[in-house]
Structures are given as C-alpha cells and as structure tokens.
Residue frames as a rotation matrix with the C-alpha (Angstrom) as fourth column:
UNK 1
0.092 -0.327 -0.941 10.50
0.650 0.735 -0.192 10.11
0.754 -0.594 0.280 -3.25
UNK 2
-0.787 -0.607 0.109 11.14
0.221 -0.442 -0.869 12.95
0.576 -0.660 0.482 -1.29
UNK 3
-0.273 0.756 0.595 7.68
-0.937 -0.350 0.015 14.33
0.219 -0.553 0.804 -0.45
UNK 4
0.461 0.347 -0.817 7.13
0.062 0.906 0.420 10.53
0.885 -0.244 0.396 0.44
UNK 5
0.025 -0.797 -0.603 9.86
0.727 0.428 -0.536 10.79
0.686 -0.426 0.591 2.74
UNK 6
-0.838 -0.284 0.466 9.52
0.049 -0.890 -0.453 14.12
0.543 -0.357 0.760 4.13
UNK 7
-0.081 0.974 0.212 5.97
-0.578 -0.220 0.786 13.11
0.812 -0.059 0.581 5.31
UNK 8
0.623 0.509 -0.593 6.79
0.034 0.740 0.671 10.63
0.781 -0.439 0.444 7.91
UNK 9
0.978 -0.054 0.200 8.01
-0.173 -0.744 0.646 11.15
0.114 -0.666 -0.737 10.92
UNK 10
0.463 -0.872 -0.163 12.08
-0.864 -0.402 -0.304 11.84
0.200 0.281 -0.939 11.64
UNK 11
0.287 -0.165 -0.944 14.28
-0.185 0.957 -0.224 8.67
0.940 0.239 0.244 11.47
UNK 12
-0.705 -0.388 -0.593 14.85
0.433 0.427 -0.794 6.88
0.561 -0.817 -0.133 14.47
UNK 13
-0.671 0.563 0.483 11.53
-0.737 -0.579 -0.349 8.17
0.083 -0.589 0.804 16.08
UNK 14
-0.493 0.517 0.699 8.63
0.011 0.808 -0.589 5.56
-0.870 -0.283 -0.404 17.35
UNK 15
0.407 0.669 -0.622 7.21
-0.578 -0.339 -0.742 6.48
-0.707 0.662 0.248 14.06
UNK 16
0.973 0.049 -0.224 10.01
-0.228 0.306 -0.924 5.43
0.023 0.951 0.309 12.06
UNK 17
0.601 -0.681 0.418 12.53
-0.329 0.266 0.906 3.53
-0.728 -0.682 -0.064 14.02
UNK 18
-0.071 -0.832 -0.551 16.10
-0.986 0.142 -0.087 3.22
0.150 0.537 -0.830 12.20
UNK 19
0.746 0.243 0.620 16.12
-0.532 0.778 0.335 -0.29
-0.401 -0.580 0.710 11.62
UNK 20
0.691 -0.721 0.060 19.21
0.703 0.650 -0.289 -1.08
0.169 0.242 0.955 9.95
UNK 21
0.815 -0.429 -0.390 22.35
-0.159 -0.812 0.561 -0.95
-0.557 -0.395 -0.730 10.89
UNK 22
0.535 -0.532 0.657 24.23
0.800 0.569 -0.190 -2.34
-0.273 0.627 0.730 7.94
UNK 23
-0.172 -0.697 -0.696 27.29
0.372 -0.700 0.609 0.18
-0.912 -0.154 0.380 7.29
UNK 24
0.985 -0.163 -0.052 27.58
-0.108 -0.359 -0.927 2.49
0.132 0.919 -0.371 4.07
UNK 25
0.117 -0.986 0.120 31.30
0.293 0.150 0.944 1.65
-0.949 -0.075 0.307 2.87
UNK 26
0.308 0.012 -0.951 32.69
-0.851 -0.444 -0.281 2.99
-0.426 0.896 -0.126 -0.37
UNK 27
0.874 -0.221 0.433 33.66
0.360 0.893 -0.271 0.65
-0.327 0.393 0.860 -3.12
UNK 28
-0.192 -0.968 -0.160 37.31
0.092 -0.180 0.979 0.27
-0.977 0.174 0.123 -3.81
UNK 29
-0.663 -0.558 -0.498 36.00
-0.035 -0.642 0.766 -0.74
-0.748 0.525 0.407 -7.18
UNK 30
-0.163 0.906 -0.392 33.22
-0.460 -0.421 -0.782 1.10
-0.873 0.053 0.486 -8.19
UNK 31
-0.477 0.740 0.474 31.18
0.516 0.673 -0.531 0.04
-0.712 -0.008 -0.702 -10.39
UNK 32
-0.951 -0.273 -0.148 30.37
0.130 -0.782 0.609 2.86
-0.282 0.560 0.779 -13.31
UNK 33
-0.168 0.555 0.815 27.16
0.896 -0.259 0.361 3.92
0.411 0.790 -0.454 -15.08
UNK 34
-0.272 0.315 0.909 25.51
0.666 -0.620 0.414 6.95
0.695 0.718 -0.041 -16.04
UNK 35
0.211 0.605 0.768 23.81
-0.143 -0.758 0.637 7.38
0.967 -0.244 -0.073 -13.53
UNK 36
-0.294 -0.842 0.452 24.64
-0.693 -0.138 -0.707 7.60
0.658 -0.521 -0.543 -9.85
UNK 37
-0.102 0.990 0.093 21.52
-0.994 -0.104 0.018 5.75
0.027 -0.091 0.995 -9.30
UNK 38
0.729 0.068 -0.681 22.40
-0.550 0.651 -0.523 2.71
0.407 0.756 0.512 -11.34
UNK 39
0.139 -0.927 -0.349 26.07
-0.449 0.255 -0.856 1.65
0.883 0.276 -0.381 -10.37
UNK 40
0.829 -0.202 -0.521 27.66
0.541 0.523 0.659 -0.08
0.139 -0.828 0.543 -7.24
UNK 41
0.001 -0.719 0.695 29.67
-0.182 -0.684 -0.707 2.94
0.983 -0.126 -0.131 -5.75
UNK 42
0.344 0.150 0.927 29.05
-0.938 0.091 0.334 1.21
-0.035 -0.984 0.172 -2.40
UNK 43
-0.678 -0.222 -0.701 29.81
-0.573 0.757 0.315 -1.61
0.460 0.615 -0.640 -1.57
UNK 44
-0.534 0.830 0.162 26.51
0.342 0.387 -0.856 -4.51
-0.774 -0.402 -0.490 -0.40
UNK 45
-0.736 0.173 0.655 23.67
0.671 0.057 0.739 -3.81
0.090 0.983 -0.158 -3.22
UNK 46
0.577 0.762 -0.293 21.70
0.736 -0.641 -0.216 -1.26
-0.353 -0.091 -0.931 -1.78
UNK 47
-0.369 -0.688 0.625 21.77
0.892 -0.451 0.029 1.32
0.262 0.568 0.780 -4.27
UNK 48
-0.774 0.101 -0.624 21.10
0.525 -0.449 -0.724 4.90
-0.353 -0.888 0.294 -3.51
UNK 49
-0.010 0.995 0.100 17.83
0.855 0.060 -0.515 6.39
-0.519 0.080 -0.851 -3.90
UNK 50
-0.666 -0.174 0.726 16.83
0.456 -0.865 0.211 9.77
0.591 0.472 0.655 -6.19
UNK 51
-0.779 0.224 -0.586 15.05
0.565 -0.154 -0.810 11.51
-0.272 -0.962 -0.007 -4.26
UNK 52
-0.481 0.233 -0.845 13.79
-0.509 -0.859 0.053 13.73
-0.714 0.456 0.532 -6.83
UNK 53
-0.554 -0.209 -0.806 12.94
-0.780 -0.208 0.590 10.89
-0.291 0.956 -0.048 -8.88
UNK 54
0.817 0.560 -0.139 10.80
-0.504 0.810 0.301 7.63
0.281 -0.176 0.944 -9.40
UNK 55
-0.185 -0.811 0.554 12.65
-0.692 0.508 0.512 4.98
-0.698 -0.289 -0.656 -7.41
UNK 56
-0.498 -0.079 -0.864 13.50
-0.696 0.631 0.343 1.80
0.518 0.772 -0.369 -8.94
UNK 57
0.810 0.563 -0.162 11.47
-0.264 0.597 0.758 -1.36
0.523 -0.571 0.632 -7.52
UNK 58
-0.082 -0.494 0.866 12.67
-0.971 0.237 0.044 -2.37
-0.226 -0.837 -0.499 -4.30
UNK 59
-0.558 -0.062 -0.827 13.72
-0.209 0.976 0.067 -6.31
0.803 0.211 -0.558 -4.12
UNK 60
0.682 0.719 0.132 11.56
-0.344 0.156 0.926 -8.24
0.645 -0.677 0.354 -1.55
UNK 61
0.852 -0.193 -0.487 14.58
0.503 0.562 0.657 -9.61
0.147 -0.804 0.576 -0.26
UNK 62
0.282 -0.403 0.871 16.41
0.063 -0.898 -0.436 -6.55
0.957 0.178 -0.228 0.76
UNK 63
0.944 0.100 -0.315 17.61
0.282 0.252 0.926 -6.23
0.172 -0.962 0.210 4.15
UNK 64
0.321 -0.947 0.019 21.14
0.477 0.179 0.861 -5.25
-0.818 -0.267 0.509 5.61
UNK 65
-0.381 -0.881 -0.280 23.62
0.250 -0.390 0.886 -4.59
-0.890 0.268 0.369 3.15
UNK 66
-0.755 0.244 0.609 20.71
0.655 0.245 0.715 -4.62
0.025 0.938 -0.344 0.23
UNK 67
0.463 0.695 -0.550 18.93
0.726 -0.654 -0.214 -1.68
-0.509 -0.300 -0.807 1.71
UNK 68
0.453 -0.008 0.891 18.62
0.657 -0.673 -0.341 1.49
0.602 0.740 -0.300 -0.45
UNK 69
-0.459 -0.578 -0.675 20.85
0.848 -0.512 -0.138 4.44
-0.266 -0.636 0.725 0.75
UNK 70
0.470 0.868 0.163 19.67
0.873 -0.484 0.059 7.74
0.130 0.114 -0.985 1.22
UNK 71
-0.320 -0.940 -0.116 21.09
0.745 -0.174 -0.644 11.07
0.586 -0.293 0.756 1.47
UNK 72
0.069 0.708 -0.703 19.45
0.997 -0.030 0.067 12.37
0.026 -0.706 -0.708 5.05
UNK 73
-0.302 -0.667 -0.680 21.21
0.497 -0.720 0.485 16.02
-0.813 -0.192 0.549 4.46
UNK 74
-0.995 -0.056 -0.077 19.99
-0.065 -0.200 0.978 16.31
-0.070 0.978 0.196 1.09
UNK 75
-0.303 0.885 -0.353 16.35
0.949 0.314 -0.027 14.77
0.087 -0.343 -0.935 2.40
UNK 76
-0.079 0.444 -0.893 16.14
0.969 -0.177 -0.174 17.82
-0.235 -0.878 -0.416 4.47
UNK 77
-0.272 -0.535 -0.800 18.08
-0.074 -0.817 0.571 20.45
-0.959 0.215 0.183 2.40
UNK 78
0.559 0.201 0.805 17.08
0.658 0.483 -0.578 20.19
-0.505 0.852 0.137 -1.10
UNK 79
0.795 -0.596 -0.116 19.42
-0.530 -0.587 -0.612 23.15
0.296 0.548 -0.782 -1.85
UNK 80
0.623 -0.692 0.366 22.28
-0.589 -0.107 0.801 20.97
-0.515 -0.714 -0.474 -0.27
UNK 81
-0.625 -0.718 -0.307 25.33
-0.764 0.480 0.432 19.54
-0.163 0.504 -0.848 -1.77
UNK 82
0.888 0.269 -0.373 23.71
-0.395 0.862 -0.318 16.43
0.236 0.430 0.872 -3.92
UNK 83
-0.160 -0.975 0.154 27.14
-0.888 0.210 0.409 14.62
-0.431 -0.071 -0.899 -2.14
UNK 84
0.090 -0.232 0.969 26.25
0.257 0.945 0.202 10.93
-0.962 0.231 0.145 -4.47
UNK 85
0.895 -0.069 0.440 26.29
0.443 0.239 -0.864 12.68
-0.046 0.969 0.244 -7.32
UNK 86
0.801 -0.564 -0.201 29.00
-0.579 -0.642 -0.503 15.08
0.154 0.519 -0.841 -7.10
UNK 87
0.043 -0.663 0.748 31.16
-0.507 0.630 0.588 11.41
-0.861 -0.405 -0.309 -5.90
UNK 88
0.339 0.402 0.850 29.63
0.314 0.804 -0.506 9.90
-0.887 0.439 0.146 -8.48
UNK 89
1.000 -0.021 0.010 30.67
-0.008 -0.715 -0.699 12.75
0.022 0.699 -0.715 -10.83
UNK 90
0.383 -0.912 0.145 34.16
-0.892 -0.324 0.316 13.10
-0.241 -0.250 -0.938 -9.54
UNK 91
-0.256 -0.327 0.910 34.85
-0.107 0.945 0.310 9.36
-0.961 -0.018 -0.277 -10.22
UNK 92
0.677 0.736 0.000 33.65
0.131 -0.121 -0.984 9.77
-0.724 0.666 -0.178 -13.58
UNK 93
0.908 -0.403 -0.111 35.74
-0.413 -0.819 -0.398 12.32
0.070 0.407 -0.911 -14.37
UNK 94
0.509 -0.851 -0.127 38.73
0.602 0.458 -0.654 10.31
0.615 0.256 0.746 -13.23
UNK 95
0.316 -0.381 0.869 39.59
-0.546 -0.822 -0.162 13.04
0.776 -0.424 -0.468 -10.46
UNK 96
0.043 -0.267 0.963 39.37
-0.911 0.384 0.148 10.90
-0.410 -0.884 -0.227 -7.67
UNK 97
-0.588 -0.611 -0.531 39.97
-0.379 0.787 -0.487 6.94
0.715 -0.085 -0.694 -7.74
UNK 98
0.546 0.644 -0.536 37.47
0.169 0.542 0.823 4.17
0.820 -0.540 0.187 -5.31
UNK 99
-0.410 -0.826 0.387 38.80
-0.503 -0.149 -0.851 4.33
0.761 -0.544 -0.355 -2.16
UNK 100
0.070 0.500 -0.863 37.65
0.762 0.532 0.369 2.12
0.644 -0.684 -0.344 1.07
UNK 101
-0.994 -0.106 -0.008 36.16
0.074 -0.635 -0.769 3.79
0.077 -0.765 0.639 4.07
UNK 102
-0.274 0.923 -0.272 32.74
0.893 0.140 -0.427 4.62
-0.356 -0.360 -0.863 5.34
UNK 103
-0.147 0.425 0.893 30.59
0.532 -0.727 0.434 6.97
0.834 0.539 -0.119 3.30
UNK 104
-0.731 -0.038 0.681 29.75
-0.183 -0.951 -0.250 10.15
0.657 -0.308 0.688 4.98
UNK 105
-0.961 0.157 0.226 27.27
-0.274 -0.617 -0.738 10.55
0.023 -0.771 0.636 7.91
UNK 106
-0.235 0.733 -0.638 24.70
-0.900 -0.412 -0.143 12.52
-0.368 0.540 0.757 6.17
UNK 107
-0.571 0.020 -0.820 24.41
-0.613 0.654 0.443 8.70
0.545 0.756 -0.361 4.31
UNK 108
-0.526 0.271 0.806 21.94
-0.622 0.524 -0.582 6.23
-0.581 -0.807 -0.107 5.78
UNK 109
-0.969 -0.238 0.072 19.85
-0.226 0.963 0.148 3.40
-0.104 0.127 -0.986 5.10
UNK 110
-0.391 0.919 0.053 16.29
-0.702 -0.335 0.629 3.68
0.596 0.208 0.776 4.51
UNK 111
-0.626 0.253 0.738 13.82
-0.605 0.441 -0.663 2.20
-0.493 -0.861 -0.123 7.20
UNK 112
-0.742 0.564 0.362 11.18
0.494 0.825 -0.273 -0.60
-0.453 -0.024 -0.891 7.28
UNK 113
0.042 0.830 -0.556 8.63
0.237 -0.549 -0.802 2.31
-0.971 -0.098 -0.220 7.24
UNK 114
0.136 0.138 -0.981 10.01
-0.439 -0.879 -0.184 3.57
-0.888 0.456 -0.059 4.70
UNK 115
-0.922 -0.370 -0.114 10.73
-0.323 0.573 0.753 0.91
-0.213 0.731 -0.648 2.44
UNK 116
-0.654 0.699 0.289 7.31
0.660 0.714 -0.233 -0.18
-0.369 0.038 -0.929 2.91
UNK 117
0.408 0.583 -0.702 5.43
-0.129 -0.725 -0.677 3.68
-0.904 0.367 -0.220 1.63
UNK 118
-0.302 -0.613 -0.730 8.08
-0.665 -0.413 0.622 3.43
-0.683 0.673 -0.283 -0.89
UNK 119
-0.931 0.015 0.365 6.85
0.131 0.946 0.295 0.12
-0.341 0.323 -0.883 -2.51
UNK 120
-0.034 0.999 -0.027 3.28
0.917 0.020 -0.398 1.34
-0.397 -0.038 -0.917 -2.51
UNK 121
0.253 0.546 -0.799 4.06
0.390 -0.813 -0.433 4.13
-0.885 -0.202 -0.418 -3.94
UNK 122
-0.785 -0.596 0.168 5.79
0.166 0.058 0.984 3.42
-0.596 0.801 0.054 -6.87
UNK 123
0.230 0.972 -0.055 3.21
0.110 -0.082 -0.991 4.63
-0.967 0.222 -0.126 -9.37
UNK 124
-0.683 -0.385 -0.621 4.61
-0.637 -0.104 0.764 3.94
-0.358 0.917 -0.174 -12.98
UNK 125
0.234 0.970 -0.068 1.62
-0.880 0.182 -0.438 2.65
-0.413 0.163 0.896 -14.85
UNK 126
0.154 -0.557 -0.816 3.68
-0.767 0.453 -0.455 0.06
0.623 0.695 -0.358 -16.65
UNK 127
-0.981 0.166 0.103 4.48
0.039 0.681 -0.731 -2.28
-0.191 -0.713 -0.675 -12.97
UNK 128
0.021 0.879 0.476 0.96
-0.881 -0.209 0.424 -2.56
0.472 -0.429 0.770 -12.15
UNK 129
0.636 -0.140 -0.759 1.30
0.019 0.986 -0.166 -6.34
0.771 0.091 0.630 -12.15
UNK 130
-0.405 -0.735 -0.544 4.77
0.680 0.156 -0.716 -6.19
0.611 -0.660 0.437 -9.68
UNK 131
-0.806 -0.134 0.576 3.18
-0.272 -0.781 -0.563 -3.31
0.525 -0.610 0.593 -7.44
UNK 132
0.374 0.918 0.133 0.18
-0.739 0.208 0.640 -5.04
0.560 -0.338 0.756 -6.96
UNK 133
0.527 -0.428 -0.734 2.15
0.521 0.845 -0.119 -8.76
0.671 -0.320 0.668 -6.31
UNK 134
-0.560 -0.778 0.286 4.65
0.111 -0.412 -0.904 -6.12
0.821 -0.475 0.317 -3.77
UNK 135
-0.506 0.568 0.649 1.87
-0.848 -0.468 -0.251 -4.65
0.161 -0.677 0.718 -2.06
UNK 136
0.736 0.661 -0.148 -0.07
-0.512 0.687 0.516 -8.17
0.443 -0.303 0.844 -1.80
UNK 137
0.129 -0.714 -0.688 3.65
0.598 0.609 -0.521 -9.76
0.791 -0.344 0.506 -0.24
UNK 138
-0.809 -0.425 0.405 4.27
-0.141 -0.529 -0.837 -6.38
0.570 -0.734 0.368 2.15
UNK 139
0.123 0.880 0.459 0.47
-0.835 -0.158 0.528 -7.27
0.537 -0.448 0.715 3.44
UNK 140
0.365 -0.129 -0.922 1.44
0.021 0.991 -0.130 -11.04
0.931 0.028 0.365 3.56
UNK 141
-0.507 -0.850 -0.145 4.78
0.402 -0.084 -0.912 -10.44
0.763 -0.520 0.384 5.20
UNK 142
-0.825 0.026 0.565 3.23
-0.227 -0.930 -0.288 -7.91
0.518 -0.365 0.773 7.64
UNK 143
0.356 0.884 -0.302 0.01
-0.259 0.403 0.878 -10.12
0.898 -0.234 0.372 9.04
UNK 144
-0.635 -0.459 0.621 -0.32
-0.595 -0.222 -0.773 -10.35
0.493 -0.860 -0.132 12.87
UNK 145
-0.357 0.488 -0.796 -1.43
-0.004 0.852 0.524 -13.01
0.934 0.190 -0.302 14.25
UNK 146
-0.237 0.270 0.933 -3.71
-0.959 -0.221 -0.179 -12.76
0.158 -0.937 0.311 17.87
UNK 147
-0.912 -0.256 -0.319 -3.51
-0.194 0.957 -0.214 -15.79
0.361 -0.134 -0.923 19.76
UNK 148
0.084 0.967 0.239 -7.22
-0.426 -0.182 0.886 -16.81
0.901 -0.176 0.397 20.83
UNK 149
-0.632 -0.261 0.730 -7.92
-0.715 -0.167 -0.679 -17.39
0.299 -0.951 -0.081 24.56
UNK 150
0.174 0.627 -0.759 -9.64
0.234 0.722 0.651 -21.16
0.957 -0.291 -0.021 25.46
UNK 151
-0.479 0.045 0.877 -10.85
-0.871 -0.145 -0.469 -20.70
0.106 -0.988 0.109 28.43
C-alpha cells in the first residue's frame, strides 16, 4: 500500500484532491482484535489501512464515515511512530481506556484517487473474481457521458 500511495501526487493537490471530510473520532468503546487493522478503534467503519501490508477489499459503498483511515505521518516517515498501532497496543494492554475525541492530525481519510489505485491493485490471486467485478463497477461508476451537439 505504501509504494501505491507514495506514487501519486500529495493529498489535497489537483492530482489527488482530499475528498472527504468525514472526521476521525476515537471510539469510546473500542472494539478489540488482534490486529489494529481488524477492530473498530474509531468510530464510522472505515478501518485503518496497513500500509506495509495487503489491504483488505474496499466496500463499494464506502464514502464518509466508511472511508479507510490512513496514517499521513507514517505514509511519509516509515521510521515514524506507527501511532494506530502503538493506540491499538496501549488499549490492549489495558493502559489506557476508549476515550472520545478526534484522532490525531497526522490521521486522514484516504481519497477518491486513492481508493480507486487501491482497488485495482489489490493483487491476492485468490479475489480474482471480486477484483475483476470492483474494477468492472469503478469503470461503471466512473463513465462520462459527452452530450452530442444537434445542430
């Protein structure tokens, strides 16, 4: 995911305009698994993304609060604090407790742009079938009609 991400141009640029603006909020109460990947430590169902890792399929009807979360600090830095897991870790552990409030900054929402490389790029040999049926809906979805001119 990252070198997917790291290839297009910086968010909020004509390239790859920030298109949601659905807050990141923490969840009072989180949600648990293994992985930080997996759980509802936010709250809305976008879950955050590995960067390092294969993503999970995106839903087609994502949007708002069901948009994957990213960390844009961690994008850029790959030595930088990992700050969903070490939340995700600390809640584990029982150190810290859910709390409401708005997630850090550094947290954001993946774009259109990007949701849409991400989908096509999922490359687990096992989807074919759903990556093909994604990528034939993100063409659908994504068709521009030109009005014709009767003179």
């Amino acid at each position: 995911m990252r070198e997917l991400f790291q290839s297009l141009p910086e968010i909020g640029s004509a390239g790859n305009p920030h298109t949601c603006t659905a807050r990141i909020t923490l969840a009072v109460t989180p949600v648990m698994r293994k992985s930080p990947y997996a759980g509802m430590i936010f709250n809305g169902l976008g879950r955050p993304l590995n960067l390092d890792g294969v993503s999970a399929t995106l839903p087609a009807s994502m949007g708002g609060y069901k948009t994957p979360i990213m960390d844009e600090a961690l994008l850029r830095d790959p030595s930088a604090e990992d700050w969903i897991r070490e939340y995700h870790g600390r809640l584990r552990r029982g150190e810290i407790e859910g709390a409401a409030g708005p997630a850090p900054e550094r947290l954001r929402r993946i774009s259109t742009v990007e949701s849409a490389l991400s989908l096509i790029h999922i490359s687990e040999p096992t989807r074919q079938a759903e990556i093909s049926y994604a990528v034939f809906c993100l063409k659908k979805k994504n068709t521009t009609q030109i009005p014709l001119n009767k003179a």
